[in-house]
N, C-alpha and C positions, 0 to 999 in steps of 0.2 A: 725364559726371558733373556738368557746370556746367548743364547743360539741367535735372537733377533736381531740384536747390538753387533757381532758377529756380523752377520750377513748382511747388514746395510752396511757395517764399516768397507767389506770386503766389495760388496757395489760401490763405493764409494770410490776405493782406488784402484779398482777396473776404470770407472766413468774419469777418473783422474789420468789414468796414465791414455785413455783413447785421444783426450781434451788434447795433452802433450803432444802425440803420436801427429794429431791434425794438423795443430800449431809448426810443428818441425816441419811435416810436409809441404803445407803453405810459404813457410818459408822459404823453404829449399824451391822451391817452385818458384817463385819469384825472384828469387838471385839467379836462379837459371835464366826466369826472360830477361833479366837486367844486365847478362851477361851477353844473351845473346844480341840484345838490341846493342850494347855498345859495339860488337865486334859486326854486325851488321852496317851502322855505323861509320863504322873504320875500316869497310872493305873487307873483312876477312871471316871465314866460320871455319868452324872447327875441322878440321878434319883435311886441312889444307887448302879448302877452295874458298877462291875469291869471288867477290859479289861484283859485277859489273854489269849496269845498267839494270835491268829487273832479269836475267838470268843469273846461275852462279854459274860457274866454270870449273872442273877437278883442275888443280896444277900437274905438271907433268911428270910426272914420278920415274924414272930410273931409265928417263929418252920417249918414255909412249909419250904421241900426244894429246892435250887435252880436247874434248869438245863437248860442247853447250848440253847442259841438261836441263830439266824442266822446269821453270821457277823455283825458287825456295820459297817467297815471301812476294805476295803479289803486293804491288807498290799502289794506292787510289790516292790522286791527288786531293787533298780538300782545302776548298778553300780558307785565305785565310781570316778572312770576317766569318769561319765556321767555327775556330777555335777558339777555345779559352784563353783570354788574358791571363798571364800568370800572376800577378797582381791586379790587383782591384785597382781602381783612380786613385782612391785615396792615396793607398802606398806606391804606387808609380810617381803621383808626385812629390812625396816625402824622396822617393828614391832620386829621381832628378836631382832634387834641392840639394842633397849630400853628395852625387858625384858632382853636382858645379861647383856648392861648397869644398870639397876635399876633394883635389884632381890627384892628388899625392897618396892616396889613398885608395885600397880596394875595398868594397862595398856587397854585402851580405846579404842578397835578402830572403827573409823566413831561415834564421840560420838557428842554431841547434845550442840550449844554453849550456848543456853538458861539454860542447866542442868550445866555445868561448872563454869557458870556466878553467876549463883542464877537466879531462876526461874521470879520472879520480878524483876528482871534486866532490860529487854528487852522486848519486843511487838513480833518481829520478831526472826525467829529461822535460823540459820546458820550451816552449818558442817563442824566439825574438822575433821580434818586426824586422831588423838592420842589427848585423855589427859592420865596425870599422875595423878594417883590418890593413898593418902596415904592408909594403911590397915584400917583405917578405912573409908574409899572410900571417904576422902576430896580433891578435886582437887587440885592440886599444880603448873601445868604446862598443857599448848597446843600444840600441834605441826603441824602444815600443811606441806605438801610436796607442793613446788614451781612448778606451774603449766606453769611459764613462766617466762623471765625474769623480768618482771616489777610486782612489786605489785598492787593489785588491790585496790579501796575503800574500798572493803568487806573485804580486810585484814586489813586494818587500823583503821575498825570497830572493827575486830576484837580483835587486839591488844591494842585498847582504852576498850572495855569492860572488857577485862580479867585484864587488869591493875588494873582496878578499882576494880576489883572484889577480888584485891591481888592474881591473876594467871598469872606466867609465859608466857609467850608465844612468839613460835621459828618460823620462815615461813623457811626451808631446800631444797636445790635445793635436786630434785630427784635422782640426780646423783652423788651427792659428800656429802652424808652423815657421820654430824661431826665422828669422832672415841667415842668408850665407853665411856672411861677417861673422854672426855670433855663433854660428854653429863651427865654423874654422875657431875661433878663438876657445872656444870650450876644447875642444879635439887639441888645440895645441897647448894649455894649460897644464 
């Protein structure tokens, strides 16, 4: 009987450490294309060469010169009524209303409760609708758009850590969002 307790334990963190093994991988895979896309981006890959127009080009290294080589990254235009809005209506207008409201202000959206908070805040990470964040990008305030009538836990977390953390923070029905005026005067209070 000790033998079987055994042997599923030992299947267990084989199946544990593969789960791990994937997870790192996937990660690491994904900061790779996130790297690549910004430096894509910003004209430049690794390795010295610059991206111009849809060829890249070797830079010239120690007087050779450089010439064109074959694509990196084939470029397809798509249209722009093809793409996702990054915000829904709803939050593109809450988000207008807070950059007319607050021009003094930089403006967050789907920002990171844990970054708001301070990073050692919290264990677990949650998402805001909007923070307010001063120019020089110090949080001031949170905003959620009210998904329902009743608040949830997760809001009450929410408005406990930002307190703490001396952030504002408004939960707004979707549909009857405050006017400018008051949204400036709460942000400036």
């Amino acid at each position: 009987m000790a033998w079987i307790f055994f042997f599923v334990s030992v299947l267990a963190i084989v199946w544990l450490g593969v789960l791990v093994r994937r997870r790192r991988r996937e990660h690491r895979e994904s900061e790779q294309a996130r790297e690549m896309a910004f430096l894509l981006a910003h004209g430049e890959l690794p390795g010295g060469r610059a991206v111009r127009g849809d060829a890249a080009t070797p830079r010239a290294m120690d007087g050779e010169r450089s010439h064109d080589v074959a694509p990196l990254v084939e470029t397809v235009a798509v249209p722009e009524s093809a793409r996702p809005a990054y915000l829904d209506a709803v939050r593109a207008t809450a988000y207008q209303r807070l950059k007319a409201a607050l021009p003094a202000y930089e403006i967050f959206p789907r920002a990171s409760l844990r970054r708001a908070a301070g990073l050692e805040a919290i264990e677990k990470d949650a998402l805001l609708d909007f923070v307010v964040c001063t120019r020089a990008l110090i949080p001031v305030a949170a905003v959620d758009l009210a998904r329902g009538e009743r608040s949830s836990p997760g809001d009450a977390f929410k408005r406990e850590t930002l307190e703490a953390a001396g952030v504002r923070y408004a939960r707004w029905p979707h549909d009857a969002l405050p006017p400018s005026a008051s949204i400036a005067h709460w942000v400036a209070d």
